[in-house]
Backbone as CSV, one residue per row, in Angstrom:
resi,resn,N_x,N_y,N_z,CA_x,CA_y,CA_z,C_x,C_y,C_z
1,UNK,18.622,6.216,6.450,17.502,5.339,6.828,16.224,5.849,6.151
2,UNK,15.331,4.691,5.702,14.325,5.370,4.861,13.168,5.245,5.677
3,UNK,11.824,6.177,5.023,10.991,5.986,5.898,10.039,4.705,6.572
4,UNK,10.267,4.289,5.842,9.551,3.178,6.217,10.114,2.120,7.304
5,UNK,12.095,2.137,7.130,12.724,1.718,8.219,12.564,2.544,9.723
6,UNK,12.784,4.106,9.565,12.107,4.664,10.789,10.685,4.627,11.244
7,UNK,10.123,4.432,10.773,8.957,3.880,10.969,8.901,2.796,11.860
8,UNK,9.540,1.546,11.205,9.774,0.449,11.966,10.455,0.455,13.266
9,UNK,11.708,1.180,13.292,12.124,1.431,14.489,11.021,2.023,16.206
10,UNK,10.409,3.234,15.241,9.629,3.495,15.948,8.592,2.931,16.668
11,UNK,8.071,2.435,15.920,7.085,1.493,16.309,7.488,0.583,17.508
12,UNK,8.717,0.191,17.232,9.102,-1.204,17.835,9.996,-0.654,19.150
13,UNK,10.358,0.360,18.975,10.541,0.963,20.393,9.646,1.880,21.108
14,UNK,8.474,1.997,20.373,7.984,2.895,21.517,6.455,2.012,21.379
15,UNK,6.247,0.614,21.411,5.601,-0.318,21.463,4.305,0.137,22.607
16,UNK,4.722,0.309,23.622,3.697,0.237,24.801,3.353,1.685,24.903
17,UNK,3.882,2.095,24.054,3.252,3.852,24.248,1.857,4.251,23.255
18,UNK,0.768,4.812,23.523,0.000,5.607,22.652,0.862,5.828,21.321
19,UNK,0.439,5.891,19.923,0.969,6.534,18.816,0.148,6.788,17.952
20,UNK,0.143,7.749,16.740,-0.868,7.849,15.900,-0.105,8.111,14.575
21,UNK,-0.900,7.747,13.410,-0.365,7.671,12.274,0.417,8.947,11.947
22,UNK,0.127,10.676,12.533,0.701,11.570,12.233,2.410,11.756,12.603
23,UNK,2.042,10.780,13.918,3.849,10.760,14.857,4.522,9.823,13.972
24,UNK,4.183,8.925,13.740,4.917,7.850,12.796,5.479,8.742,11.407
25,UNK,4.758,9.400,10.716,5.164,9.788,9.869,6.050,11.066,9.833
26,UNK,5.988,11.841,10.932,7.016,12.903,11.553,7.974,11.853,11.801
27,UNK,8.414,11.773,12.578,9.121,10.577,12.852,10.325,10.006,11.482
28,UNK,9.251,9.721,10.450,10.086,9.319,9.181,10.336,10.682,8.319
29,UNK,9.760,11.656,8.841,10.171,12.880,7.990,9.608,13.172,7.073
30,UNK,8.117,12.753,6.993,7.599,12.788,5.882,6.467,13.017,5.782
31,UNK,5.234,13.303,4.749,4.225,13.322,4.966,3.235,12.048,5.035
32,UNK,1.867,12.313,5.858,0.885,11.623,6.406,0.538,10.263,4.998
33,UNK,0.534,10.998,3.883,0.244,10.184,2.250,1.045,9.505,2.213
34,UNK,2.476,10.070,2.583,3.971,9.839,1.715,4.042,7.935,2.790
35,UNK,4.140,8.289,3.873,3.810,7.251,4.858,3.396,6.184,4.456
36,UNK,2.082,6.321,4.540,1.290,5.266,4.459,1.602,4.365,3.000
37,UNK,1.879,5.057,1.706,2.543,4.878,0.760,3.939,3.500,0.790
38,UNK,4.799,4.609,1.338,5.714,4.344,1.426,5.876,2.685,2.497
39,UNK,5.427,3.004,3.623,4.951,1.485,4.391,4.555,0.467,3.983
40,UNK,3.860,0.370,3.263,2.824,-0.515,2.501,3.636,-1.198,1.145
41,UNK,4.346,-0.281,1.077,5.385,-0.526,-0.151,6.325,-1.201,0.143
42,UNK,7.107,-1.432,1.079,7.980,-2.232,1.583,8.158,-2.940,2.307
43,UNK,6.745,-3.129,3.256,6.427,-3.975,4.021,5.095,-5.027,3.425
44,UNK,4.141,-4.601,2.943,2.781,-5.270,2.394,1.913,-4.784,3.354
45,UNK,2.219,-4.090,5.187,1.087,-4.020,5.981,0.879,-2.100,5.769
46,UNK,-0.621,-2.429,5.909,-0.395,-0.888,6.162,-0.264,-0.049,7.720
47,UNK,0.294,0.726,7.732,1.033,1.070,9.348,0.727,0.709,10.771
48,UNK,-1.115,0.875,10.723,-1.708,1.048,11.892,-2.020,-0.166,12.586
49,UNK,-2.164,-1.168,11.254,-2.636,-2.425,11.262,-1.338,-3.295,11.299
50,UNK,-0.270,-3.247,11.501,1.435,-3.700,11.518,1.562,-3.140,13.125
51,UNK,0.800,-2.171,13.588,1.499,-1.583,15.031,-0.226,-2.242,15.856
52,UNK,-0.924,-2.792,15.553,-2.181,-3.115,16.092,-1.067,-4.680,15.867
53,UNK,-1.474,-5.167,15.141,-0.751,-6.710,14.877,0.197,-6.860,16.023
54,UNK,1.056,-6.299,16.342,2.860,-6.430,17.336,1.838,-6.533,17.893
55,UNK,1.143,-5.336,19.021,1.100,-5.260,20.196,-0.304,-6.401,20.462
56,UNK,-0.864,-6.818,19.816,-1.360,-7.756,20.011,-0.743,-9.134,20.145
57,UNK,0.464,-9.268,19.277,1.068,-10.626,19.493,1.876,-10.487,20.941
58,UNK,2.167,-9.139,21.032,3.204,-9.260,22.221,2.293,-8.973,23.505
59,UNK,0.642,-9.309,23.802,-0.376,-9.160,24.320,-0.365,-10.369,24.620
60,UNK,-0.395,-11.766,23.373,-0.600,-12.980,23.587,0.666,-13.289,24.394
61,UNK,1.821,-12.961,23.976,3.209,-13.809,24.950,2.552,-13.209,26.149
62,UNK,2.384,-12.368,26.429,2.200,-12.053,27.571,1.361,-13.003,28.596
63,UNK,0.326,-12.977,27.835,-1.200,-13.827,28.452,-0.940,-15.095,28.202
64,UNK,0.078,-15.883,27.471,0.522,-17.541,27.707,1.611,-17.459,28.430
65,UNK,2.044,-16.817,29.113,3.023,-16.607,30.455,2.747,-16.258,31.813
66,UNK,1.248,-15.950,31.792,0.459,-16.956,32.746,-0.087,-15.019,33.241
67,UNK,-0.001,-13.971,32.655,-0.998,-12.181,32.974,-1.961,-12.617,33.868
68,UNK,-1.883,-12.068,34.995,-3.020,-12.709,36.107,-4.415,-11.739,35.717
69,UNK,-3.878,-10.406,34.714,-5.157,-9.053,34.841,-5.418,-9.243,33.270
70,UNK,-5.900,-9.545,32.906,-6.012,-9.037,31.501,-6.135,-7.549,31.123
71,UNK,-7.047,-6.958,31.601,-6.939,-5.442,32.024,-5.738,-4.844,31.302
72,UNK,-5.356,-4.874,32.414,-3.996,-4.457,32.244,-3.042,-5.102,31.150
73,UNK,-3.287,-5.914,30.761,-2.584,-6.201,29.254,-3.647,-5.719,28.068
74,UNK,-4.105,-5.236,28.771,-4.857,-4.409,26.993,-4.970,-2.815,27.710
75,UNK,-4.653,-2.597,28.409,-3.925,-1.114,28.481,-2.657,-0.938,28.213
76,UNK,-1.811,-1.945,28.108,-0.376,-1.818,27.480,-0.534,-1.992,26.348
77,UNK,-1.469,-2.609,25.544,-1.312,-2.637,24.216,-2.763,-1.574,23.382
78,UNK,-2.983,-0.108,24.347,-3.656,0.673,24.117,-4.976,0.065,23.512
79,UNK,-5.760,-0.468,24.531,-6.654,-0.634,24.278,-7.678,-0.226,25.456
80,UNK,-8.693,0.712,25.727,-9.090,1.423,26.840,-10.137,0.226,27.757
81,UNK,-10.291,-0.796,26.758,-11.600,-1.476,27.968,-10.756,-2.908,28.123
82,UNK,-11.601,-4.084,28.598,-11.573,-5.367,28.239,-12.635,-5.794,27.225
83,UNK,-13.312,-5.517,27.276,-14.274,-6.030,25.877,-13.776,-5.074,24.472
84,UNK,-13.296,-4.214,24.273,-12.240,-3.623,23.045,-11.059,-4.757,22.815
85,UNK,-10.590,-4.720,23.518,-9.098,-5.709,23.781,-9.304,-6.704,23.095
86,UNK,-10.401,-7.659,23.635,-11.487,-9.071,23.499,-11.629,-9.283,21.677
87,UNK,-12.208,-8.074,21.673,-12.625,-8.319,19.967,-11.693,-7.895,18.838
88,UNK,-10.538,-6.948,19.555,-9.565,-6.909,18.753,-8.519,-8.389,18.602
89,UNK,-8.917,-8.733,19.703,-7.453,-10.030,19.825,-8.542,-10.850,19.186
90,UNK,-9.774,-11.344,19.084,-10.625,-12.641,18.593,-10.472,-12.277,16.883
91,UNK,-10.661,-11.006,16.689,-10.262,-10.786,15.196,-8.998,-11.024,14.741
92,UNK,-7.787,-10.716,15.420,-6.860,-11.140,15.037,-6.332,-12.685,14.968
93,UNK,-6.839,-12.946,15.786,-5.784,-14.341,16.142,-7.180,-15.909,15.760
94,UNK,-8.668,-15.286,16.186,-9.821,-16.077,16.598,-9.948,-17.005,17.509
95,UNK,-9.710,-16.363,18.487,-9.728,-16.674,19.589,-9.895,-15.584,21.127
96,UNK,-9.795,-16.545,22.311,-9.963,-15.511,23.059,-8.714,-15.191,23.914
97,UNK,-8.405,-14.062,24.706,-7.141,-13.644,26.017,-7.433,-14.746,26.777
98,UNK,-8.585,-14.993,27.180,-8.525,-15.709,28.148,-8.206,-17.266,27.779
99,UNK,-8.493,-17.732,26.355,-8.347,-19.071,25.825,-7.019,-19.294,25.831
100,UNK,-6.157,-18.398,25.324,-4.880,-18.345,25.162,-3.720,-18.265,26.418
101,UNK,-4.647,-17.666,27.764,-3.965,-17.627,28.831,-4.089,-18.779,29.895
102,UNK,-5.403,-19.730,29.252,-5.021,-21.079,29.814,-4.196,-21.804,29.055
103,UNK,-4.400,-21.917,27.808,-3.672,-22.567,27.214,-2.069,-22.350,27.539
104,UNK,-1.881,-21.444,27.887,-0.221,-21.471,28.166,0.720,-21.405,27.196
105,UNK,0.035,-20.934,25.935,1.242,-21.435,24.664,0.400,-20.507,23.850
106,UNK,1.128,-20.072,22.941,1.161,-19.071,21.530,1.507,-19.972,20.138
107,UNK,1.258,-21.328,20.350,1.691,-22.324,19.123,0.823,-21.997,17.903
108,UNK,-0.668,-22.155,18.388,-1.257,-22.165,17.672,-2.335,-20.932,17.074
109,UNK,-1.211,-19.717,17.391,-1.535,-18.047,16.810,-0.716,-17.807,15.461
110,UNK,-1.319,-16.908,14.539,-0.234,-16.490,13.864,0.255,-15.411,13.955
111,UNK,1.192,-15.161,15.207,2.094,-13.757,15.442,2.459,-13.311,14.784
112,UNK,2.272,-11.635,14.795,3.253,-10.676,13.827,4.478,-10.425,14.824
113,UNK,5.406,-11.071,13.691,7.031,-11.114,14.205,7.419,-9.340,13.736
114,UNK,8.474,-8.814,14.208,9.056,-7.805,14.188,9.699,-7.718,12.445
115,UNK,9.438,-6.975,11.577,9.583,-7.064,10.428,11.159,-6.516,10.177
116,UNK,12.158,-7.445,9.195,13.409,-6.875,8.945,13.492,-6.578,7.227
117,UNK,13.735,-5.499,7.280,13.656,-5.147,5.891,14.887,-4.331,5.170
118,UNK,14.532,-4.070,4.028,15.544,-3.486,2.832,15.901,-4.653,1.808
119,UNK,15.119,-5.487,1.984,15.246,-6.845,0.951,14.654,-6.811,-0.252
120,UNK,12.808,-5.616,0.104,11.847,-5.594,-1.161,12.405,-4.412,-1.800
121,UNK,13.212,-3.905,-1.487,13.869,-2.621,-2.578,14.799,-2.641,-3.580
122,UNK,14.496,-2.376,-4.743,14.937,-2.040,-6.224,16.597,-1.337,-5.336
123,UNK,18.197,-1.667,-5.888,19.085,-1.255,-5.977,19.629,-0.693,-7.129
124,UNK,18.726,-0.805,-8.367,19.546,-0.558,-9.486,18.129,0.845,-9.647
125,UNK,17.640,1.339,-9.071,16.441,2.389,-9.755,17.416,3.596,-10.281
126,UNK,16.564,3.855,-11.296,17.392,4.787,-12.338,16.873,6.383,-11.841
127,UNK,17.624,7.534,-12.449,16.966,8.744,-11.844,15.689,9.089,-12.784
128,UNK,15.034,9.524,-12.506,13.450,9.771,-13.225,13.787,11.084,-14.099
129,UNK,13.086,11.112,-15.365,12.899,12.478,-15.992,11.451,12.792,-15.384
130,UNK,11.601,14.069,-15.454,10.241,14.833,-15.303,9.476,15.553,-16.440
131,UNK,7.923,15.019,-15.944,7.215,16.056,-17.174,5.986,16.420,-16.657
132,UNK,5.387,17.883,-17.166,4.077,18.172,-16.729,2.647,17.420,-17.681
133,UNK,1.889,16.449,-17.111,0.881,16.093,-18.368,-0.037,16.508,-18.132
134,UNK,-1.229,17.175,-19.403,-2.653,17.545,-18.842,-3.135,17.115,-18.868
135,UNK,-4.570,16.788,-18.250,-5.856,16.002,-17.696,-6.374,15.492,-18.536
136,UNK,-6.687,13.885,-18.641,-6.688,12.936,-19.189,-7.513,12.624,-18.777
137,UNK,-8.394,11.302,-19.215,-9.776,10.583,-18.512,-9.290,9.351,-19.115
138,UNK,-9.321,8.089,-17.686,-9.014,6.729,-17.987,-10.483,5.985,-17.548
139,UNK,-10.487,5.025,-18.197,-12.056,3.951,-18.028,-11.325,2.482,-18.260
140,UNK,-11.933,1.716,-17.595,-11.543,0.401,-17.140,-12.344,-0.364,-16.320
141,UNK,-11.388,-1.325,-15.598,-11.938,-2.367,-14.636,-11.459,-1.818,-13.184
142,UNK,-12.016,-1.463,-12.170,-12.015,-0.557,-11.153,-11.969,-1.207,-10.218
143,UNK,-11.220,-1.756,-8.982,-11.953,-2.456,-7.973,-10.894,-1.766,-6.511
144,UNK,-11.551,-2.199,-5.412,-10.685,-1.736,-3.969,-9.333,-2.327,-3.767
145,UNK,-8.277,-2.119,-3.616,-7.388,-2.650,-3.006,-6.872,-2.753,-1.767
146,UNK,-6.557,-3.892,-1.243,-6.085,-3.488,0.283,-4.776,-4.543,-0.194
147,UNK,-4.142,-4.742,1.292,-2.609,-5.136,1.386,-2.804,-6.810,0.898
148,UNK,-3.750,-7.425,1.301,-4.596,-8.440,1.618,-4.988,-9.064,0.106
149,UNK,-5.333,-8.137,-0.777,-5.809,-8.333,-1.889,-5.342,-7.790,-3.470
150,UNK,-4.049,-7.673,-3.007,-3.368,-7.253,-4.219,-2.870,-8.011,-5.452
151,UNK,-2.783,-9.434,-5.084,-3.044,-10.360,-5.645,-4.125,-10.335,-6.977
152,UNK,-5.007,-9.788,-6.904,-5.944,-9.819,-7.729,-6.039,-9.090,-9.168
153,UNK,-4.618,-7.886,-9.143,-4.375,-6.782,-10.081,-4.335,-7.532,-11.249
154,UNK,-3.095,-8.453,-11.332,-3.260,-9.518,-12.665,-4.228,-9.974,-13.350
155,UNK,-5.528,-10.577,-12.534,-6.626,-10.626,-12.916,-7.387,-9.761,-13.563
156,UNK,-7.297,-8.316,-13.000,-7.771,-7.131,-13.272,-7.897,-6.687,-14.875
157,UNK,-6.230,-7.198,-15.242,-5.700,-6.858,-16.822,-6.415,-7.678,-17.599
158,UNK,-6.247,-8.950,-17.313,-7.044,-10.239,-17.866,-8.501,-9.744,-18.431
159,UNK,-9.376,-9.063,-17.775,-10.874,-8.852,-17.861,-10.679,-7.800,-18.491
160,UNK,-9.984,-6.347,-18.604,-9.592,-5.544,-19.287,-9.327,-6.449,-21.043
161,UNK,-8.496,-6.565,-21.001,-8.396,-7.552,-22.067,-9.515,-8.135,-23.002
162,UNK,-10.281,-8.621,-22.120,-11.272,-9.613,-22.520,-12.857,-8.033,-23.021
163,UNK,-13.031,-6.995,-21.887,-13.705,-6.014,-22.550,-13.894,-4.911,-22.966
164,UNK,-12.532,-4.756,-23.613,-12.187,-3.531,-23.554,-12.445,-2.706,-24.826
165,UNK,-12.959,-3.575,-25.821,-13.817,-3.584,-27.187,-15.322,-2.680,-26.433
166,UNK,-15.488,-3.037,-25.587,-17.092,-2.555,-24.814,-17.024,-1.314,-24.314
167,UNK,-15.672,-0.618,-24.477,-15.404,0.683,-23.899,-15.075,1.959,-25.091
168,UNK,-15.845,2.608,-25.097,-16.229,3.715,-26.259,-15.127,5.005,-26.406
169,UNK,-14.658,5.222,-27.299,-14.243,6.474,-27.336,-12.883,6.377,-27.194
170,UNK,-11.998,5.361,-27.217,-10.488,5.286,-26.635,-9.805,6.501,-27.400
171,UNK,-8.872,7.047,-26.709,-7.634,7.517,-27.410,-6.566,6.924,-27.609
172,UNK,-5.755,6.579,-28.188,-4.375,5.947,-28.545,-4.437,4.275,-28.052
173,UNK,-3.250,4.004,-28.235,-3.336,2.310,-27.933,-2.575,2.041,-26.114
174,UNK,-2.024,3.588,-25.363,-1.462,3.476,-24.061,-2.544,2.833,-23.271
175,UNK,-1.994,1.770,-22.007,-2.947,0.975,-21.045,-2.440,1.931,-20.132
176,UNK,-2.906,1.998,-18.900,-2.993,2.753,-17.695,-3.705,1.902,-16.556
177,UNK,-2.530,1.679,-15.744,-2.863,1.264,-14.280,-2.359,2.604,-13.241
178,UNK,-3.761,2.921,-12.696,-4.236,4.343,-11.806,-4.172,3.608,-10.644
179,UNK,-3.241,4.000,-9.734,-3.999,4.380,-8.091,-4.429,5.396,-7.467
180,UNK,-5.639,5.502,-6.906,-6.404,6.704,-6.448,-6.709,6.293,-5.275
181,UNK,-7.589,7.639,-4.579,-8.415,7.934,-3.636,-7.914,6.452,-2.583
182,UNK,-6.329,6.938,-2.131,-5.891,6.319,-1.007,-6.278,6.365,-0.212
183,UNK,-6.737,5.382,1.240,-6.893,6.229,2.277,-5.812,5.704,3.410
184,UNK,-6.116,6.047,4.821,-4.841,6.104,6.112,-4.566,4.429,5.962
185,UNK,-4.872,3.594,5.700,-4.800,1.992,5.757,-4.305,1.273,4.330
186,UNK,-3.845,2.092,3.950,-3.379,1.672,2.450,-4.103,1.367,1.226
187,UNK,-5.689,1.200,1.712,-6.176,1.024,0.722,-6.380,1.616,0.080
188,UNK,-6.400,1.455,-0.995,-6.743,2.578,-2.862,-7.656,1.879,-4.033
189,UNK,-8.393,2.708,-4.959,-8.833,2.529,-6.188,-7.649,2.002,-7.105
190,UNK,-7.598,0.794,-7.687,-6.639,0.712,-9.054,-7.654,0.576,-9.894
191,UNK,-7.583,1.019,-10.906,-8.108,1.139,-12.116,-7.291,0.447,-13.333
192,UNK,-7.473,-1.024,-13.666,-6.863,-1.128,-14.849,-7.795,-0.571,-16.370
193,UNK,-6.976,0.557,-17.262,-7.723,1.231,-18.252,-7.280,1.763,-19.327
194,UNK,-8.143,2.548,-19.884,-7.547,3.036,-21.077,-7.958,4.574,-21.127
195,UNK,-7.231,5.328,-22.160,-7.808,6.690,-22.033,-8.809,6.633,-23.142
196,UNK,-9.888,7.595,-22.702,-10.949,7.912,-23.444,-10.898,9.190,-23.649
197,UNK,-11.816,9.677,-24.267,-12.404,11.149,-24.737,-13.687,11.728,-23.802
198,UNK,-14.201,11.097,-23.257,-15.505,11.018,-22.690,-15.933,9.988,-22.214
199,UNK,-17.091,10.248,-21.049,-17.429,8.991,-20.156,-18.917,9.205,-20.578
200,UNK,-19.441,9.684,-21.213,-20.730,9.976,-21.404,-21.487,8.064,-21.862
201,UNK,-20.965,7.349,-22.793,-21.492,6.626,-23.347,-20.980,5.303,-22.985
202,UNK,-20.141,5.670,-21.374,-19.705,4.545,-21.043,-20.652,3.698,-19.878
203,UNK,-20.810,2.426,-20.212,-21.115,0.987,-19.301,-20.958,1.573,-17.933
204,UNK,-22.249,1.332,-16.932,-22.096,1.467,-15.848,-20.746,0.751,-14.732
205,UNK,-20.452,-0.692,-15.328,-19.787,-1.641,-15.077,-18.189,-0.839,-14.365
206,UNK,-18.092,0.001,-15.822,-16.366,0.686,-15.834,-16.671,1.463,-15.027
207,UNK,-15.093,1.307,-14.295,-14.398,2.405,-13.544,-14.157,3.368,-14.403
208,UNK,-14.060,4.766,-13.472,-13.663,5.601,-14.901,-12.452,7.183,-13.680
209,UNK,-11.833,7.942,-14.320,-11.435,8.606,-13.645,-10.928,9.821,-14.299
210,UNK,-10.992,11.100,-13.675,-10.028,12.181,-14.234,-8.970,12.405,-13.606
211,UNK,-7.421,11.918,-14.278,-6.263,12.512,-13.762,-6.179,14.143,-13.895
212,UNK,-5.817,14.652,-13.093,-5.862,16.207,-12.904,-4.316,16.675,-14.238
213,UNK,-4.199,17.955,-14.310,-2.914,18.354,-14.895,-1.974,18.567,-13.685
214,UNK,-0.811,17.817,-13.995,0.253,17.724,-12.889,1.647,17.476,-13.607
215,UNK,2.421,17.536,-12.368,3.936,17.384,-12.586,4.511,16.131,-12.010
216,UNK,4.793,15.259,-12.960,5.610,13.839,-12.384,6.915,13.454,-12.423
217,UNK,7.229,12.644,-11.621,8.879,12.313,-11.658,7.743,10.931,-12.696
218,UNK,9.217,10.645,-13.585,8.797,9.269,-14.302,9.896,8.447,-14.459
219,UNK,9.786,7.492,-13.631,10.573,5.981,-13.793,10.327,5.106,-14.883
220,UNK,10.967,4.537,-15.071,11.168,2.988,-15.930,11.277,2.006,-15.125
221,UNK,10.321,0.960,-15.343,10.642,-0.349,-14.772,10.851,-1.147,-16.236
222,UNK,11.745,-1.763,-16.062,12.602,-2.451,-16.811,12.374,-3.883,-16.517
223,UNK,12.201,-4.691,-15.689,12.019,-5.971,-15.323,10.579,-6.699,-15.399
224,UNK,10.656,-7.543,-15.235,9.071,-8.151,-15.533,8.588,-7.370,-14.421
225,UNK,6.849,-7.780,-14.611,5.755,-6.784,-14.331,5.661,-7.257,-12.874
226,UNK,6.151,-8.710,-12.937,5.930,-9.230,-11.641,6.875,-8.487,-10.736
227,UNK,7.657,-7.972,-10.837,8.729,-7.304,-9.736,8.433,-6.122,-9.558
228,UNK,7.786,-5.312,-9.790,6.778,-3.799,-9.640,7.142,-3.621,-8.213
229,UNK,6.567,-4.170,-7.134,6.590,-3.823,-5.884,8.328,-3.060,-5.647
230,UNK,8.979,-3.834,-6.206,10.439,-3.317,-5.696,10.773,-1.935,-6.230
231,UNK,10.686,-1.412,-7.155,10.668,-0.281,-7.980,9.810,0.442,-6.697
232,UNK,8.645,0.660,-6.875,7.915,1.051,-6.171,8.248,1.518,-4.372
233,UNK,8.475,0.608,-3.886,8.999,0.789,-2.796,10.792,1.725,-2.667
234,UNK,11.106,1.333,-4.128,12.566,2.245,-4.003,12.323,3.857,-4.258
235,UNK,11.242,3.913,-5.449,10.575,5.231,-4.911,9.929,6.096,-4.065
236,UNK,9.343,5.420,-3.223,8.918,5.781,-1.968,9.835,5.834,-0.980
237,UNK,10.828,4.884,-0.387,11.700,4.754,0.545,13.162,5.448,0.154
238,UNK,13.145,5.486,-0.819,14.863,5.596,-1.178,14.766,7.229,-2.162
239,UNK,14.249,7.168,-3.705,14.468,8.324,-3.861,13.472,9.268,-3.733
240,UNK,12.701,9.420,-3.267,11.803,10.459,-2.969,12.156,11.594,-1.924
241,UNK,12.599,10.523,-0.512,13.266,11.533,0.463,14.591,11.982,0.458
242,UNK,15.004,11.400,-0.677,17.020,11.538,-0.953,16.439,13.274,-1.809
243,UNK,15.018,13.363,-2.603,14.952,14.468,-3.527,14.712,15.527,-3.073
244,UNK,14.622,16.485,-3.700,13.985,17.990,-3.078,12.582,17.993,-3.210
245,UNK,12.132,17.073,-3.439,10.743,17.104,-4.036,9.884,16.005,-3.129
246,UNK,8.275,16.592,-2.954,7.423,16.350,-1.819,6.327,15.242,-2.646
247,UNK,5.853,14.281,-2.205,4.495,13.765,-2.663,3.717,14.775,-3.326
248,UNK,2.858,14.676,-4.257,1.642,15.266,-4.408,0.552,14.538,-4.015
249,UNK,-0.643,14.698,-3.703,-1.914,13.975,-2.993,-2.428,13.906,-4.653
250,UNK,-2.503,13.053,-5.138,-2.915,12.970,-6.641,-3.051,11.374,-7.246
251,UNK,-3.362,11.221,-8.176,-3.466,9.708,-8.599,-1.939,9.540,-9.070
252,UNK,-1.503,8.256,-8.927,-0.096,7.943,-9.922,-0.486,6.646,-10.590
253,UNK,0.715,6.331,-11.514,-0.261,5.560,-12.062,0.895,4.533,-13.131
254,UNK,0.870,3.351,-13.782,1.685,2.949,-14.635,1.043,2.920,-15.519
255,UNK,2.023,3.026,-16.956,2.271,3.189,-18.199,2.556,2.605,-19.165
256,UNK,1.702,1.483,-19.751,2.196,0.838,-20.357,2.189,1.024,-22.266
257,UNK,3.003,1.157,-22.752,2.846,1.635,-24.097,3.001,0.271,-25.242
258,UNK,3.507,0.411,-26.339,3.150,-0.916,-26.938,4.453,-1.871,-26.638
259,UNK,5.343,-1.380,-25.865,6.667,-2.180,-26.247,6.490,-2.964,-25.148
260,UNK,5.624,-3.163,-24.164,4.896,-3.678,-22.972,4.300,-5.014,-24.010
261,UNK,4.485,-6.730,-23.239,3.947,-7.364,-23.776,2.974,-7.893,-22.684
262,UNK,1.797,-7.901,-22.623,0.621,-8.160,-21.811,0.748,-10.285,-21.333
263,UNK,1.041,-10.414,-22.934,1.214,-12.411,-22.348,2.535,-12.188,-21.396
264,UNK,3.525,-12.212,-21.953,4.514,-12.649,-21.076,5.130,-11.740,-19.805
265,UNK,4.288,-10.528,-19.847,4.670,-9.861,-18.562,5.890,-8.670,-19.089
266,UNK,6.821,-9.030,-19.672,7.762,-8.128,-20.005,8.048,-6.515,-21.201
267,UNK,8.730,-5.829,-21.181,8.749,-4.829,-22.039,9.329,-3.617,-21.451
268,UNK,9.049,-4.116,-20.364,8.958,-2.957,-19.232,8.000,-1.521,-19.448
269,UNK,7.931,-0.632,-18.194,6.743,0.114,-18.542,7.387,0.852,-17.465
270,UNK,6.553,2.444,-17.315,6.435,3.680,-17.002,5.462,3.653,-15.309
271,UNK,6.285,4.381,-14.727,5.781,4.330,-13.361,5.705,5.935,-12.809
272,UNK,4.911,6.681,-13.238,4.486,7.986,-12.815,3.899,8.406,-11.462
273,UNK,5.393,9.879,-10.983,4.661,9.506,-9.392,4.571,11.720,-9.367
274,UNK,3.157,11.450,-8.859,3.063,13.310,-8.658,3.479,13.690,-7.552
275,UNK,4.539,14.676,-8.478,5.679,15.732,-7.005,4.907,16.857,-6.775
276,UNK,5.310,17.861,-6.107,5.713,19.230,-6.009,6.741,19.886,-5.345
277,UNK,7.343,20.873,-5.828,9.011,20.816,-5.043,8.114,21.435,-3.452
């Protein structure tokens, strides 16, 4: 079972209990990074906000089945007040406990159903060679990612594309898509870029970054660009914890070299992830 399936389990059985992102990830055997990673990868939610989501939907069945306390249904779904409860459920759903508990019905919410998975995972992932690379500097188009907005990466390349003449100093003709400075909710820096020599003479506009010197497992994705997530998630869920080898807290990043064709998506490309045994 991978982590992200224990994860799920967990969650979904120990629903009405207190939990925090550190138990979840004990739990899957793994580390606090590796987690949140790994979750996000095979599900699209990131953990906290997938275990906030349930117990809120299973807050609403509750309260259209006629909860005489509200109270008390937002202490089962760990929430310490009624006005906490209030603005967590109006953000989620937009609406109110109490709108929903006359109404008598959950028709018109959009519940988070109990997630069944092992569908978004790569079966054919190949074993990775390893190599140590030294510290590099990438510059690009930089923006936030969340689960919500990942959609937008494609775009990302597009504008890369379009100014990447405006970016000084390149080394070689390799593209580089960086994820960085993750935090507990999945969100991260992607950087679509290129390597440079120096940031000195670069456009305020660009993102820019130093990959550290490190040691990576390195995959091949082989399939169009559009199927990334599955690869991805088979590294996180499947061979990472099958390996002897731990996350590193570091940027990872894809690789695209010239045999990568940018119009049609295909060529396949390089998916670099930092270990340490």
């Amino acid at each position: 079972m991978n982590p992200a399936q224990r994860a799920l389990w967990y969650i979904e059985s120990h629903l009405a209990e207190p939990m925090t992102l550190d138990e979840i990830a004990a739990i899957g055997g793994v580390s606090r990074f590796h987690m949140v990673r790994a979750f996000a990868a095979a599900t699209g939610y990131p953990v906290m906000r997938y275990v906030r989501a349930r117990r809120l939907s299973e807050a609403a069945r509750s309260l259209a089945k006629g909860a005489p306390d509200i109270l008390s249904v937002a202490l089962e779904a760990d929430y310490g007040s009624h006005e906490a409860f209030t603005r967590a459920f109006r953000d989620q759903f937009g609406t109110t406990p109490e709108a929903v508990r006359a109404a008598t019905c959950t028709h018109q919410l959009k519940l988070q159903e109990p997630i069944l998975m092992d569908s978004t995972i790569s079966d054919d992932l190949k074993a990775p060679r390893f190599e140590t690379a030294k510290a590099f500097l990438v510059a690009g188009i930089a923006e936030r990612i969340s689960c919500d907005n990942g959609a937008i990466i494609p775009g990302m390349w597009a504008r890369l594309h379009q100014e990447v003449a405006d970016i000084p100093g390149r080394n070689g003709n390799v593209a580089y898509g960086v994820c960085c400075n993750g935090d507990d909710s999945s969100n991260f820096d992607y950087i679509a870029g290129i390597e440079v020599g120096d940031f000195s003479d670069l456009a305020r506009r660009f993102g820019r970054i130093r990959i550290p010197e490190q040691r990576y497992a390195v995959f091949t994705h082989t399939d169009h660009v559009a199927s990334i997530r599955r690869t991805v998630s088979a590294i996180w869920n499947r061979w990472l914890p099958a390996s002897s080898y731990k996350a590193a807290d570091a940027p990872n990043f894809e690789r695209y070299d010239e045999k990568f064709d940018p119009v049609s998506g295909n060529g396949g490309f390089e998916i670099w992830v930092p270990v340490k045994e």
